[in-house]
C-alpha positions as CSV (number, residue, x, y, z in Angstrom):
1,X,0.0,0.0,0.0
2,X,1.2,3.8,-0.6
3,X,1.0,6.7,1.4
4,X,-1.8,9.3,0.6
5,X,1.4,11.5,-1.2
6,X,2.0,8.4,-2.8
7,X,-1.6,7.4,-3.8
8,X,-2.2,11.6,-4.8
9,X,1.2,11.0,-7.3
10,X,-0.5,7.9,-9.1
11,X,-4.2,9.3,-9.1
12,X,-2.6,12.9,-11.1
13,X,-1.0,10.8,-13.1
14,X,-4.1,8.7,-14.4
15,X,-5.7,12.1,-14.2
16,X,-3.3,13.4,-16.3
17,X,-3.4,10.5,-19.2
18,X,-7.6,11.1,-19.4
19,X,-6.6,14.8,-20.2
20,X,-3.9,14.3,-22.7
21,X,-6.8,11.4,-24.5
22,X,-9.5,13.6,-24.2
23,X,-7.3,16.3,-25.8
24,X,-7.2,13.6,-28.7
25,X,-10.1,13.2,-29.1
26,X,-10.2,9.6,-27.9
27,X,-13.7,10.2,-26.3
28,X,-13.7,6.6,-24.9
29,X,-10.5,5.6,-24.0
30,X,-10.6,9.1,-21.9
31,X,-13.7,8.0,-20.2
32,X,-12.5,4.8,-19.2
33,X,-9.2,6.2,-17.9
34,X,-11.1,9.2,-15.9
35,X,-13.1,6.6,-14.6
36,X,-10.2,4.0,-13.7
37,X,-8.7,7.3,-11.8
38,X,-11.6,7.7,-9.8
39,X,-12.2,4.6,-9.0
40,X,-8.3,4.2,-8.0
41,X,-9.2,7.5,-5.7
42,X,-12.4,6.1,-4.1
43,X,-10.4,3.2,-2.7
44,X,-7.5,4.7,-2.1
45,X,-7.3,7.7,-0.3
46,X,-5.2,10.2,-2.4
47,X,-5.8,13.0,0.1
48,X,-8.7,14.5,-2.1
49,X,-12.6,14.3,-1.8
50,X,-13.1,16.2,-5.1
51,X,-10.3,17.3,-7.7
52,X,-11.2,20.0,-10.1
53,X,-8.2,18.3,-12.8
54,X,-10.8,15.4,-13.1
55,X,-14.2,17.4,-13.7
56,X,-12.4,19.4,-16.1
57,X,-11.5,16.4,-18.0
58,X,-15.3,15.1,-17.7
59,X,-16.6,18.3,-19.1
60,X,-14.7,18.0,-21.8
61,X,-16.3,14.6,-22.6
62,X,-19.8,15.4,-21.7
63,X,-19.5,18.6,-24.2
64,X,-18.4,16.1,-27.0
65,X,-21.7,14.0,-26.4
66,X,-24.3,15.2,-28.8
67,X,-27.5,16.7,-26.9
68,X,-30.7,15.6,-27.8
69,X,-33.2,17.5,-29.2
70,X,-35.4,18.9,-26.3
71,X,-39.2,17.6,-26.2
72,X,-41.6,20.0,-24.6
73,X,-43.3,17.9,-21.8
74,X,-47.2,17.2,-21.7
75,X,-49.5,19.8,-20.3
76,X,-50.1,19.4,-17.0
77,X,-48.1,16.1,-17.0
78,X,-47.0,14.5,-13.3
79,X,-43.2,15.3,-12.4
80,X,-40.7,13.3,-14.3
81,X,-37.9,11.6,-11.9
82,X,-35.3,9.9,-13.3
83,X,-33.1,7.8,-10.6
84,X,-29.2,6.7,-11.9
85,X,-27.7,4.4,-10.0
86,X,-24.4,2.0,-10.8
87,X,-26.2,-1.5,-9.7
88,X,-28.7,-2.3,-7.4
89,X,-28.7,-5.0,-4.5
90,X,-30.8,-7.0,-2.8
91,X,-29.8,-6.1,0.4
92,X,-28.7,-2.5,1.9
93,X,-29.5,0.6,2.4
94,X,-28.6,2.2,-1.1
95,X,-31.5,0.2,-2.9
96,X,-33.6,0.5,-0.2
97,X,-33.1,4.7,-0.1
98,X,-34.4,4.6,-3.9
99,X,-37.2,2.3,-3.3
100,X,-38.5,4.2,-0.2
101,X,-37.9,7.5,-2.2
102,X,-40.3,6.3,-5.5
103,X,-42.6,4.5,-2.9
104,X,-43.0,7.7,-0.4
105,X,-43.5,10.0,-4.0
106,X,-46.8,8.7,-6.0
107,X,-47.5,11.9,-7.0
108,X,-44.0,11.9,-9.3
109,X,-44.0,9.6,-12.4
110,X,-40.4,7.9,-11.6
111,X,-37.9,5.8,-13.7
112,X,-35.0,4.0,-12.8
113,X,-31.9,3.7,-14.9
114,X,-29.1,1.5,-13.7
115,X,-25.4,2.1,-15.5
116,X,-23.4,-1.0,-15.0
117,X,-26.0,-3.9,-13.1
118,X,-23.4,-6.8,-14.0
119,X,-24.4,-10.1,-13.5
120,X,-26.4,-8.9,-10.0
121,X,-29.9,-9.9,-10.7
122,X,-32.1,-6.6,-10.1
123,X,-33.8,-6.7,-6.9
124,X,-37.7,-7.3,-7.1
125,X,-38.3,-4.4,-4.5
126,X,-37.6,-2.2,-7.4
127,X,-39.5,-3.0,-10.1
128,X,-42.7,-3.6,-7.6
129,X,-42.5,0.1,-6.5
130,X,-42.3,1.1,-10.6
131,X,-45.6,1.6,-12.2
132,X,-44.3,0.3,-15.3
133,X,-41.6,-2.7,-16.0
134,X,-39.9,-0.6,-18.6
135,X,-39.6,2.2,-16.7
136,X,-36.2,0.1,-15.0
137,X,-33.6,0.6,-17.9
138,X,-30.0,-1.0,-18.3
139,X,-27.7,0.5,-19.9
140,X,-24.7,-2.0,-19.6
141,X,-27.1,-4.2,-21.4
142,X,-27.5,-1.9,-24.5
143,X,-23.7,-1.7,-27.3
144,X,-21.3,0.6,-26.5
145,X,-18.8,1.8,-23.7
146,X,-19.5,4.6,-21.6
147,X,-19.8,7.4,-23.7
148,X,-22.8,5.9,-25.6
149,X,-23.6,4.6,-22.2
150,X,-23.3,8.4,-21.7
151,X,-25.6,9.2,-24.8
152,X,-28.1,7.0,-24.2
153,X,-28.6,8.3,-20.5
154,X,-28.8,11.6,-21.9
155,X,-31.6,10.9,-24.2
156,X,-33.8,8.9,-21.4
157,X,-33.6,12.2,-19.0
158,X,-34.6,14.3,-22.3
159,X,-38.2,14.9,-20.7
160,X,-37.3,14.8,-17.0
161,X,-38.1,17.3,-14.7
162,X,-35.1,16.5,-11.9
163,X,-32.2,13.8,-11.9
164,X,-31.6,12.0,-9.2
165,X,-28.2,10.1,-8.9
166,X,-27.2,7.7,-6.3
167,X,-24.3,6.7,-8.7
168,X,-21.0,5.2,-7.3
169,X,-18.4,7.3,-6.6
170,X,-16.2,6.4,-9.4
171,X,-18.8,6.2,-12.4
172,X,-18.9,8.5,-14.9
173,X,-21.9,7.6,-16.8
174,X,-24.0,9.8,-15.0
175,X,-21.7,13.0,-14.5
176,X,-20.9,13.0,-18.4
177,X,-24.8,13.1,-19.0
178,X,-25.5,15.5,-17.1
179,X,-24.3,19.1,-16.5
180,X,-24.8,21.2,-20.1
181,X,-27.1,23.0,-20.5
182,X,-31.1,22.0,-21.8
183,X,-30.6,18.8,-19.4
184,X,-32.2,18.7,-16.1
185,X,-30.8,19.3,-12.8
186,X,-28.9,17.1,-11.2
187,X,-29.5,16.1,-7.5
188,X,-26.4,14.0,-6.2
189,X,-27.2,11.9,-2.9
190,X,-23.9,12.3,-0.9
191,X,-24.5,9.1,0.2
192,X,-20.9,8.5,0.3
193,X,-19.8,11.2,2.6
194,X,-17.0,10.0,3.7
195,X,-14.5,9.4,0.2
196,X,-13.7,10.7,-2.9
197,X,-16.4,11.0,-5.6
198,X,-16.1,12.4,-9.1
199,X,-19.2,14.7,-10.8
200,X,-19.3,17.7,-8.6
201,X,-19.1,19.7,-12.0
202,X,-22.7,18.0,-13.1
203,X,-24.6,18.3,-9.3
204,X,-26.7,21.2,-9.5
205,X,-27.6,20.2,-6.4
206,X,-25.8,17.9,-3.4
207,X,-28.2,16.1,-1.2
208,X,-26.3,15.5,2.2
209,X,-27.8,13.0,4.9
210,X,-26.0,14.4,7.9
211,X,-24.3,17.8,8.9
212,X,-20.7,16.2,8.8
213,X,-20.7,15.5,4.8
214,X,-22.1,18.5,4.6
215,X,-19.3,20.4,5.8
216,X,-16.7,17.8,3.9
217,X,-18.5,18.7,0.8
218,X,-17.7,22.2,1.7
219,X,-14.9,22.1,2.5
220,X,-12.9,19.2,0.6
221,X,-15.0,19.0,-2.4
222,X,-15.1,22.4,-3.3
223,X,-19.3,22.9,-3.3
224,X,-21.2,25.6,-2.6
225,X,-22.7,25.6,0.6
226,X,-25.8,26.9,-1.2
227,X,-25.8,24.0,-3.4
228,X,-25.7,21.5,-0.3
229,X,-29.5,20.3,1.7
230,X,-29.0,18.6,4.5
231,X,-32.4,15.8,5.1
232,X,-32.7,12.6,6.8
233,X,-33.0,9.6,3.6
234,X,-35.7,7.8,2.8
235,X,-36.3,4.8,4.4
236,X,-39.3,2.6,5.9
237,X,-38.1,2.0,9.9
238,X,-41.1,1.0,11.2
239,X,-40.7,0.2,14.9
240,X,-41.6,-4.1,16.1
241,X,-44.6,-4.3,18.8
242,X,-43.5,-4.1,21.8
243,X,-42.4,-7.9,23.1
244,X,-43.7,-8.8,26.6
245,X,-41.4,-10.2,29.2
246,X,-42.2,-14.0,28.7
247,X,-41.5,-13.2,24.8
248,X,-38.1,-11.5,25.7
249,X,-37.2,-14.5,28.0
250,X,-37.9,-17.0,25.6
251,X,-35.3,-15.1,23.0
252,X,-33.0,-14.4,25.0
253,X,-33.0,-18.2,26.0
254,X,-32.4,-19.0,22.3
255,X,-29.7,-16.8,22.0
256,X,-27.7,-18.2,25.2
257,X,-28.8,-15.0,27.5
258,X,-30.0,-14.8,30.6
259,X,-33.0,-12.8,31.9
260,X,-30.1,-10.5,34.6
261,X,-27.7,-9.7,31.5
262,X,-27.6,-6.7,30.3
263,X,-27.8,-6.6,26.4
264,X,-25.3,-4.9,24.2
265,X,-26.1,-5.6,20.4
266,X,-24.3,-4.0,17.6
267,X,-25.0,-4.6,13.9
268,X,-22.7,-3.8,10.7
269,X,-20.5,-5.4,8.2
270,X,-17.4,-6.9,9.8
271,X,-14.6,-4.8,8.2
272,X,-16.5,-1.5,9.9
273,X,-14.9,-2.9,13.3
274,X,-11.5,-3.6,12.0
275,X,-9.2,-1.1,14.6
276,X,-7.4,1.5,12.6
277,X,-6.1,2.9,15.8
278,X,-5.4,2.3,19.6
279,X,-9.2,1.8,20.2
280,X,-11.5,-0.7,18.8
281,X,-15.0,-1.7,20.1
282,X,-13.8,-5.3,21.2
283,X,-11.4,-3.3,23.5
284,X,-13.9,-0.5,24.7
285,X,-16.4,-3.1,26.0
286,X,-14.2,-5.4,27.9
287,X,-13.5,-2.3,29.7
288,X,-17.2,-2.0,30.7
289,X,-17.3,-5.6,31.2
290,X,-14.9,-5.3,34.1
291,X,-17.5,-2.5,35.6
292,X,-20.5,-4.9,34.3
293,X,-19.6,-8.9,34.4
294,X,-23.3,-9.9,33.9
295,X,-22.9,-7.5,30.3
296,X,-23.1,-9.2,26.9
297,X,-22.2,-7.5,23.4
298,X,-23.9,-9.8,20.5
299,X,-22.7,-8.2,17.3
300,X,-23.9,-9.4,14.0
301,X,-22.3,-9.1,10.9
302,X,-18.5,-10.1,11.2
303,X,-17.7,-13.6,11.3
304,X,-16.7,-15.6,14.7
305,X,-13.3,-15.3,13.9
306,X,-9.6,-13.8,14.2
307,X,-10.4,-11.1,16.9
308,X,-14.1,-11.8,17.9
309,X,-13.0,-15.3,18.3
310,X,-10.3,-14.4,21.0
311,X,-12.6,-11.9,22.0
312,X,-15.2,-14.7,22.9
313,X,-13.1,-16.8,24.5
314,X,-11.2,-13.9,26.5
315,X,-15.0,-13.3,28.2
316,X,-16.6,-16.5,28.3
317,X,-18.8,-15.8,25.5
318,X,-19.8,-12.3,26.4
319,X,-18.2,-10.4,23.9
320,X,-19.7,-12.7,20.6
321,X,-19.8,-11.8,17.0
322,X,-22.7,-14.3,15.5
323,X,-22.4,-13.4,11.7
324,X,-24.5,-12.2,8.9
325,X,-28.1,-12.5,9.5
326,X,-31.4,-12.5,7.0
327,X,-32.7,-9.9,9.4
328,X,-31.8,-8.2,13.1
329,X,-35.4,-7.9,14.6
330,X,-34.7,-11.2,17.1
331,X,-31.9,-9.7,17.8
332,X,-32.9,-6.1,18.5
333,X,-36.0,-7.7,20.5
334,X,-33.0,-9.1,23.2
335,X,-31.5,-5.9,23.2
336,X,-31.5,-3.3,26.6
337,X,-28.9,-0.6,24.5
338,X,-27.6,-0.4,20.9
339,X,-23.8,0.4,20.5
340,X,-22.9,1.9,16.7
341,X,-19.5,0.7,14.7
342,X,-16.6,1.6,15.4
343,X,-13.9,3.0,13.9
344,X,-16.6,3.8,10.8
345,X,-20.0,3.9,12.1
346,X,-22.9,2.1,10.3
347,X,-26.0,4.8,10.4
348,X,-28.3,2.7,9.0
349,X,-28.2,-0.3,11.5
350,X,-28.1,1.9,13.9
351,X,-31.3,4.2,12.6
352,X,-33.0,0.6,12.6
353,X,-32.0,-0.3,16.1
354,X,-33.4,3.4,17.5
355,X,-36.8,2.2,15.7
356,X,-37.2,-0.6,18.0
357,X,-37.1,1.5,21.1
358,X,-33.3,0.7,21.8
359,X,-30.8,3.6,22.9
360,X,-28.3,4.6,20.9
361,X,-24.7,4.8,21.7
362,X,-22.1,6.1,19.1
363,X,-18.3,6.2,20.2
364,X,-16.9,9.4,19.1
365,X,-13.5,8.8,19.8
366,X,-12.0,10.2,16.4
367,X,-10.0,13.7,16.2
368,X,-12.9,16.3,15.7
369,X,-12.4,16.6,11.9
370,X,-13.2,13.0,11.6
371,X,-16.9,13.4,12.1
372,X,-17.8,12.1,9.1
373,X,-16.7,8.8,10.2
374,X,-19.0,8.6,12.8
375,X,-22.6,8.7,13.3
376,X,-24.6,12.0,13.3
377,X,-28.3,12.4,11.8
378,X,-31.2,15.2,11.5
379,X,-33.0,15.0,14.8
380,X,-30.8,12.9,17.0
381,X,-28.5,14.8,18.2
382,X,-29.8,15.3,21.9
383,X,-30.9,11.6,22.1
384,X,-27.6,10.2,21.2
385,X,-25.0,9.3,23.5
386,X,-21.9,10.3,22.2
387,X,-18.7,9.7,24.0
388,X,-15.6,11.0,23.1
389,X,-13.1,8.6,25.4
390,X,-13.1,5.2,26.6
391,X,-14.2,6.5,29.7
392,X,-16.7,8.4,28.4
393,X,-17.8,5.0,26.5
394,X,-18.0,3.1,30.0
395,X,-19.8,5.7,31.8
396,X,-22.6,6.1,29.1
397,X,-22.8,2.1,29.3
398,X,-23.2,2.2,32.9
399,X,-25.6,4.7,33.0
400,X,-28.1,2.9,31.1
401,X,-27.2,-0.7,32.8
402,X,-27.8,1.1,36.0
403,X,-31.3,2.3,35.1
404,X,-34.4,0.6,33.8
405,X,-36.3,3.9,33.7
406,X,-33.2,5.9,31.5
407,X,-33.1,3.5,28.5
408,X,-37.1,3.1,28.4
409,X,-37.1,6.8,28.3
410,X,-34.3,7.5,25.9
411,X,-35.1,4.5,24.0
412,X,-39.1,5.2,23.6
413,X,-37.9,9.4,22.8
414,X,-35.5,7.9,20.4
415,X,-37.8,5.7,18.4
416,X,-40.1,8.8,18.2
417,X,-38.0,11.2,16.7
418,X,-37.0,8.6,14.0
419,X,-40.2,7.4,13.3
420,X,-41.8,11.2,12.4
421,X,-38.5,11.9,11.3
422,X,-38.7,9.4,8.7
423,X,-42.5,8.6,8.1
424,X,-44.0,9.1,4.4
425,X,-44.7,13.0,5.1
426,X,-41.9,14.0,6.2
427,X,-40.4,12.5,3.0
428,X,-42.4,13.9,1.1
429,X,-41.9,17.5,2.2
430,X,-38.1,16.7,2.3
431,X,-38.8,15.4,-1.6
432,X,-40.5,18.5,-2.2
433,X,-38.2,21.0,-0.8
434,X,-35.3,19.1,-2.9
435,X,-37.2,19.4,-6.1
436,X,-38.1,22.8,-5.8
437,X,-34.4,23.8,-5.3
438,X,-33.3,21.7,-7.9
439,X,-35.6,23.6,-10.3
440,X,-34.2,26.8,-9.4
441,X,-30.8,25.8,-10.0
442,X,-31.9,24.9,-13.1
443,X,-30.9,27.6,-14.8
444,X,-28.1,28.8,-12.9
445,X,-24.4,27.4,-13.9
446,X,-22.5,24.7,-11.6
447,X,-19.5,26.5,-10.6
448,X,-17.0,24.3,-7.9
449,X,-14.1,25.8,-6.2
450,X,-10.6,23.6,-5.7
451,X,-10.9,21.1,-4.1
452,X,-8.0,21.1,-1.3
453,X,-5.7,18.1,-0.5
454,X,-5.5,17.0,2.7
455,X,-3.3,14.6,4.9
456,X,-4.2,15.4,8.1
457,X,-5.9,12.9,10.6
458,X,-9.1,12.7,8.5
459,X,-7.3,11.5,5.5
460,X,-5.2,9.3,7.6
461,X,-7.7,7.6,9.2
462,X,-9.9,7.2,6.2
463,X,-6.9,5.6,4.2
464,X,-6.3,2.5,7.0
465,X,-9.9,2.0,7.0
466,X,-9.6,1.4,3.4
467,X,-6.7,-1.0,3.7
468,X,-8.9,-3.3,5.6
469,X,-11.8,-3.1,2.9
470,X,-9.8,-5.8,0.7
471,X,-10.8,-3.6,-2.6
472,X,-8.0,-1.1,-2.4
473,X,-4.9,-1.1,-5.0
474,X,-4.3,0.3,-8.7
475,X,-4.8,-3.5,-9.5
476,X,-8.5,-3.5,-8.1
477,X,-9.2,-0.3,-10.2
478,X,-8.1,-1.8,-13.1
479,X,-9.9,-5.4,-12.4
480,X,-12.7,-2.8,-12.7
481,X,-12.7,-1.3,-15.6
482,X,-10.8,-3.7,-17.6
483,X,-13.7,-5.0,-19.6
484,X,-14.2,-1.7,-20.9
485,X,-11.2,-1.6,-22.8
486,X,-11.0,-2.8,-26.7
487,X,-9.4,-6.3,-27.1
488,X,-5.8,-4.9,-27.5
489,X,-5.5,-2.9,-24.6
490,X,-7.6,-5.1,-22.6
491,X,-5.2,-8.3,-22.9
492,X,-2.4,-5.6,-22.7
493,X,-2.9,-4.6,-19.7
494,X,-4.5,-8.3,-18.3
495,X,-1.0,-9.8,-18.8
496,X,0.7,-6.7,-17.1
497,X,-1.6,-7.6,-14.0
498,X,-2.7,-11.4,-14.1
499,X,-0.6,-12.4,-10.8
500,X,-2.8,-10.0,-9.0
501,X,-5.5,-11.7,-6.7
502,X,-7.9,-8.9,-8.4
503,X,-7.4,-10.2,-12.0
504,X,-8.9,-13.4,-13.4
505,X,-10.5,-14.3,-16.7
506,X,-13.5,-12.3,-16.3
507,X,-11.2,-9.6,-17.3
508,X,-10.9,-10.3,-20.4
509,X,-14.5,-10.4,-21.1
510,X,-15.9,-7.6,-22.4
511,X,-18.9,-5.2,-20.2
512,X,-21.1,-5.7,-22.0
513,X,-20.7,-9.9,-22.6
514,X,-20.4,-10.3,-19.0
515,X,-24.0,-9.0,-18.5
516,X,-25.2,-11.2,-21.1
517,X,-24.0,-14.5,-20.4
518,X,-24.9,-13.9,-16.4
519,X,-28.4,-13.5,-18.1
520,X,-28.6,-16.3,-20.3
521,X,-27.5,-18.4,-17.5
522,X,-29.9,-17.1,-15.5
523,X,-32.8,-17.9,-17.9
524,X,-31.3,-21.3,-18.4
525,X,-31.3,-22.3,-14.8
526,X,-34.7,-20.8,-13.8
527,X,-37.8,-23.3,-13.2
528,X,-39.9,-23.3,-16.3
């Protein structure tokens, strides 16, 4: 691994090769080389969030894409929405966030246009919240690399009223569409906050879930604070009934706990508890368990191994990772107090666990310009417990351990404010108040100032947390957008990087032909 000087050297220099292509004219080959540099910067931190060299080279391409005719809409016509997103899962909260925003907005006619879905099968939850199958296009299954990728979006959002992109940070599709003028505004979710993402040139508007990205968007990528909203997402948290005690007992028997323990549960994926510093969650509660010996901490996600597993058998079970599982309502039904991720937090999980009446407790033991690595969120801010030191950590703990009455209270007040904070109106006038500011920066151009490099402790921490994502390296860019190159280049550069643990024959298949045969075999193996 490189430092972040290191990492900034080799991202300016694939920077630099996309300008010196698109200054030839080599439309594609310049996409696909802006978009292996900023998918080199997403994973590995360079010490930007935002780099003005890059957008200049994107709005370059987008100007050579020809614009479409524009069609006057119908008179008196519902709202035209048109949601980009890279791929869609089955699980998680970035498909969930655009099926909760199309669900909680009937009143907008909505479409869905995925960029690069792979060999991922599209989820069902999104085409059963579209009023019409077609209205779920993609593009990577369609000829052509990502300028006609490009085109093709371009034409689609001809007639839409407001854009909506929940892209990935590194694809380009979407920021080379969008951005010129006679195309609609663009309204980019910040949804990832805390990295580098390419397209500020195209976001007419930047929708930021929490106070912390906002001020990273600020100030690291260069975005007019003007241009920034700051609303809870969309998302459907309704709260379980209430269990009664017999209920709770017989749950907790099932999970190995006793009616006197006091319940710790903790919920994200396993490389969000990886230490990147002298702390780390497994550390932080055997200090409380030396306060608290009848405490537990069940934490799904990571596996029961490496760490957790010496973790478990340091504490006779009562520090226990259990896994992945289908879904965390048993779990949260056991619970007496919910303790976020840490080092990166997870606020998601943890906006699910406050819906079940659990309180929250976020460690916010990172340097104060490291917020965005923890957990803040519109209208929990005086509910959450937020320590700062392992001390701070123990005592929160032990407060609510100590006092059946605190965590009902905090817990019930908690499960409140993100309930109404999140129900279908409040969405709606959050959808409402982004669409009318997106039409009035309609016509008003998207201007960015430089966006500053950084390695202070922000940058730092953000880089080992990458390390320990397993996707990081300029050989896991280029595993990536590989099959985007023509044959020459692409065997070129798949025998420069075969040993690589990244690289295997799916590389030299081309986009396009991967998408394919995943759905051909699909077909094949589906029950007639």
């Amino acid at each position: 691994m490189q430092s972040i000087s290191g990492n900034r050297d080799t991202f300016e220099s694939l920077v630099a090769t996309a300008a010196l292509l698109a200054a030839a004219g080599q439309w594609e080959r310049a996409a696909v080389q802006a978009q292996l540099a900023a998918r080199f910067a997403w994973t590995d931190h360079t010490g930007y969030f935002g780099h003005q060299g890059l957008e200049d080279v994107l709005g370059k391409l987008r100007s050579s894409i020809a614009h479409p005719l524009p069609a006057a809409p119908g008179k008196g016509a519902r709202r035209r929405v048109v949601h980009v997103a890279t791929q869609l899962y089955g699980t998680g909260g970035h498909t969930q966030s655009i099926a909760h925003w199309i669900r909680q907005d009937p009143e907008s006619c909505h479409q869905v246009v995925v960029t690069r879905q792979g060999s991922t099968e599209c989820p069902a939850k999104i085409a059963g919240c579209l009023s019409d199958p077609r209205d779920l296009l993609l593009l990577d299954r369609r000829p052509g690399g990502l300028i006609k990728r490009a085109a093709v979006l371009r034409r689609i959002i001809a007639l839409a009223d407001v854009v909506i992109v929940h892209a990935h940070p590194h694809d380009v599709v979407p920021s080379l569409a969008l951005g010129v003028p006679g195309t609609p505004p663009a309204v980019y979710v910040n949804h990832a906050d805390h990295v580098f993402w390419q397209g500020t040139s195209a976001a007419a508007l930047v929708l930021c879930l929490r106070e912390s990205g906002r001020d990273l968007a600020v100030h690291r990528r260069g975005i007019d604070a003007n241009r920034c909203v700051v609303a809870n997402r969309p998302l459907e948290l309704a709260p379980a009934g209430a269990a009664d005690e017999s209920q709770k007992s017989a749950a907790r028997t099932g999970w190995g706990v006793q009616d006197t323990d006091f319940v710790v549960v903790s919920a994200a994926a396993g490389s969000k508890y990886d230490p990147v510093g002298p702390d780390s969650l497994i550390d932080l509660f055997r200090s409380f368990l030396l306060r608290r010996p009848h405490a537990r901490l069940l934490v799904a996600g990571p596996p029961p191994t490496g760490a957790w597993a010496a973790a478990a058998a340091a504490t006779g079970g009562r520090i226990r990772a259990v896994g992945r599982l289908a879904t965390i309502s048993t779990l949260m039904s056991i619970a007496d107090a919910y303790v976020d991720s840490f080092p990166f937090a997870s606020l998601t999980s943890m906006l699910e666990a406050g819906a079940h009446g659990l309180p929250l407790v976020t460690f916010r033991g990172h340097p104060a310009e490291c917020a965005v690595l923890g957990s803040d969120t519109p209208g929990l801010e005086d509910l959450l417990l937020a320590p700062s030191t392992p001390a701070g950590f123990v005592s929160a703990l032990a407060g609510l351990a100590d006092s059946d009455s605190t965590r009902t209270a905090r817990g019930a007040a908690t499960r409140t404010a993100i309930v109404d904070g999140h129900s279908p109106s409040a969405w709606r006038e959050t959808a409402e108040r982004v669409y009318t500011e997106a039409a009035l920066a309609r016509t008003a151009p998207v201007a960015t100032a430089p966006a500053p490099w950084g390695d202070g402790p922000l940058d730092r921490l953000v880089g080992l947390v990458q390390q320990e994502t397993g996707f990081a390296g300029l050989d896991a860019a280029w595993a990536d957008i590989m099959p985007f190159l023509g044959t020459p280049q692409r065997i070129k550069q798949w025998a420069a990087w075969r040993t690589s643990p990244h690289i295997g024959l799916a590389q030299l298949v081309p986009d396009r032909s991967r998408a394919w045969m995943s759905d051909t075999r699909r077909r094949l193996i589906q029950p007639s």
